[in-house]
C-alpha angles and dihedrals in degrees: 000000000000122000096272087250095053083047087057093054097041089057099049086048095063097044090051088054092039081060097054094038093056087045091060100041114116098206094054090103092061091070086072090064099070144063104259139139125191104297116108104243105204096157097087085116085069104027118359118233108267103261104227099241081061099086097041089053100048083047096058082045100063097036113032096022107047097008092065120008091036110162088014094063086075096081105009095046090040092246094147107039083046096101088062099029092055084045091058089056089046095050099076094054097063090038094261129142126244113275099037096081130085133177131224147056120062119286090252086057087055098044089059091041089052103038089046091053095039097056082046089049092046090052100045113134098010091104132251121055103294095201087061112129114231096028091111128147102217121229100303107010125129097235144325115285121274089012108084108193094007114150109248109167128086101189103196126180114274089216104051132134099274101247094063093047089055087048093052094052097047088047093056094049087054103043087039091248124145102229112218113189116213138171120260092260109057102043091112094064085049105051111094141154090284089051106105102160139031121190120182138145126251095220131012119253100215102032098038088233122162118224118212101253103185094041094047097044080052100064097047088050084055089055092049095248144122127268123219125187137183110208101178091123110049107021090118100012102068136013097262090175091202088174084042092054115031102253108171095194139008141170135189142164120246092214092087133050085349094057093212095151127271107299095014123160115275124204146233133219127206115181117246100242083052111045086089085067111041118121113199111203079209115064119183145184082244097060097038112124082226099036092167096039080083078205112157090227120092125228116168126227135256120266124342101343087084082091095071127092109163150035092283127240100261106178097056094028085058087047090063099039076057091053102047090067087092086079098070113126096359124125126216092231093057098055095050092055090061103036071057103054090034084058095038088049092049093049083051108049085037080065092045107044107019106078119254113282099013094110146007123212104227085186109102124250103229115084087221086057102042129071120200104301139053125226121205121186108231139179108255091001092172094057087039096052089050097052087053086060090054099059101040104273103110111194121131133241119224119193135301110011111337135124111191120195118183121205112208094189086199085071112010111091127187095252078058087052103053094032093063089042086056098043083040088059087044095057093041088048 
């Protein structure tokens, strides 16, 4: 460490910058714009700050909504056309068109609903029923009996969130497909012409990494199969261009970047060129192409609502069309330079602040290779992390060793940043 009075210095420097650069900053005003006190939330990667307009919308909800106007809210409130229209809100924020989004179900849900029908999509035309169970081609085999040629293989990320892992499997049992878990990178040696299905995420969830989405989709499109992607951890905290780049599928949760509320509706997106062709292993009244016939055949609808299965879920999917106002006149781009230069702040003040050896970034360094937090490996990561609480820095520790801080640029500011690297060297110290 520095002689005390250099420290000194060095301290009163970046909060000096850390005052210019917040004066500067052309999203300050957004901050405005939620429910916050003087604690430094930097937990938005696990459950979004509550936007202000949130709480007088539900309200109307409950009591206008369904309090007087009740069944007729269905069609005079919007109730039923708000999966797609939410979707619609959501769509510009991963880089989608209108029409290609809908809203509802968890993301596991919609993991399930998009690996199953990728793996059918995948298989369509090569004979037999390709979501039959049992019709696996073991490690190594050519292909699974009676289906010569048939697609047998889901690769899904090793290091995914485990949900998704659990889905995956669950979804390659069902469809007869031998699950091989890889890492990201090296999905491409991997992709072959068994391969029907790819599911990774576009950023990790405990190292803050960013995969590289167009190179990657790429790769699966070369080997003639799906690709699937999570986006729970950068959909509005970084540009993902899913039209741009040819993504064929793609869930995420609305909790995190997106605000929407604990336990609101994700969302699922089908490519347009595909949604013909999507075949939900949940069908629902809610995605018939006749919901009201009541008749006991299934047709499917037409474009994304396909996605749906059930009555959705009104009173928290309303919440988060509330809470998606804060977009308004906010570009994606925006928002990724500063996640950039908050990350890029808070590494350096870490250095700067924390003592030599108390703790490792496992985020990496390049902005085409970081989302929106930073990760450090830390002794006793899980008491540490609890002491910051306590004294107004709020971040989360996941085992064994890992502090996560998540930077919400609509919110976060660079006072918030130094700040938390200061109170972090205290604690350490």
């Amino acid at each position: 460490m520095s002689e005390p009075g250099t420290s000194d210095l060095r301290t009163a420097e970046l909060a000096m910058r850390a005052e210019k650069l917040d004066g500067a900053d052309g999203l300050a005003g957004k901050r405005a714009e939620f429910v916050l006190d003087d604690v430094v939330y930097l937990d938005g990667n696990s459950l979004g700050a509550l936007p202000a307009a949130v709480p007088g919308r539900v309200a109307d909800v409950v009591g206008r909504q369904w309090g007087e106007l009740r069944i007729r809210s269905w069609e005079e409130s919007g109730w039923w056309t708000a999966p797609e229209r939410i979707g619609d809100r959501i769509a510009p924020l991963i880089g989608a068109a209108a029409g290609q989004v809908v809203v509802g179900d968890s993301t596991s849900v919609n993991v399930f609903k998009a690996l199953v029908a990728a793996v059918r999509m995948a298989n369509a035309g090569a004979g037999g029923d390709e979501g039959a169970s049992g019709a696996s081609g073991g490690e190594g085999s050519s292909g699974s009996e009676g289906f010569p040629g048939r697609r047998d293989e889901i690769v899904v990320d090793a290091t995914t969130f485990p949900t998704d892992g659990y889905i995956a499997e669950s979804a390659a049992r069902m469809t007869g497909c031998t699950l091989r878990p890889v890492v990201p990178a090296e999905v491409p040696g991997v992709l072959g012409d068994r391969t029907a299905a790819v599911l990774l995420n576009h950023v990790d969830y405990r190292t803050g990494r960013l995969h590289d989405l167009p190179a990657l989709t790429a790769a699966v499109h070369r080997a003639g199969a799906i690709a699937v992607w999570d986006l729970c951890h950068s959909a509005g905290a970084l540009p993902v261009g899913l039209d741009e780049h040819g993504v064929d599928l793609a869930v995420g949760c609305t909790y995190k970047y997106l605000n929407g509320g604990p336990g609101s509706p994700a969302y699922l997106y089908v490519r347009r060129e595909l949604q013909d062709r999507f075949d939900s292993p949940l069908p629902g009244w809610n995605s018939h192409a006749e919901p009201f016939g009541m008749r006991p055949g299934y047709e499917p609808g037409p474009g994304a609502l396909r996605g749906r299965v059930g009555t959705p879920d009104i009173l928290s999917m309303l919440a988060l069309e509330a809470a998606l106002d804060v977009w308004d006149g906010v570009s994606i781009e925006a928002v990724r330079a500063k996640s950039l230069a908050l990350t890029d702040f808070f590494l350096e003040c870490v250095a700067a602040y924390v003592p030599a050896g108390h703790v490792e970034s496992v985020t990496p360094v390049p902005h085409g290779e970081r989302g929106s937090q930073v990760a450090l490996r830390c002794e006793d990561a899980g008491d540490v992390m609890k002491r910051l609480i306590e004294r107004g820095v709020v971040g989360d520790f996941r085992a064994p060793d890992v502090l996560r801080f998540g930077f919400t640029p609509l919110y976060v500011g660079f006072g918030d940043v130094e700040r938390a690297a200061r109170v972090l060297a205290e604690v350490l110290r």
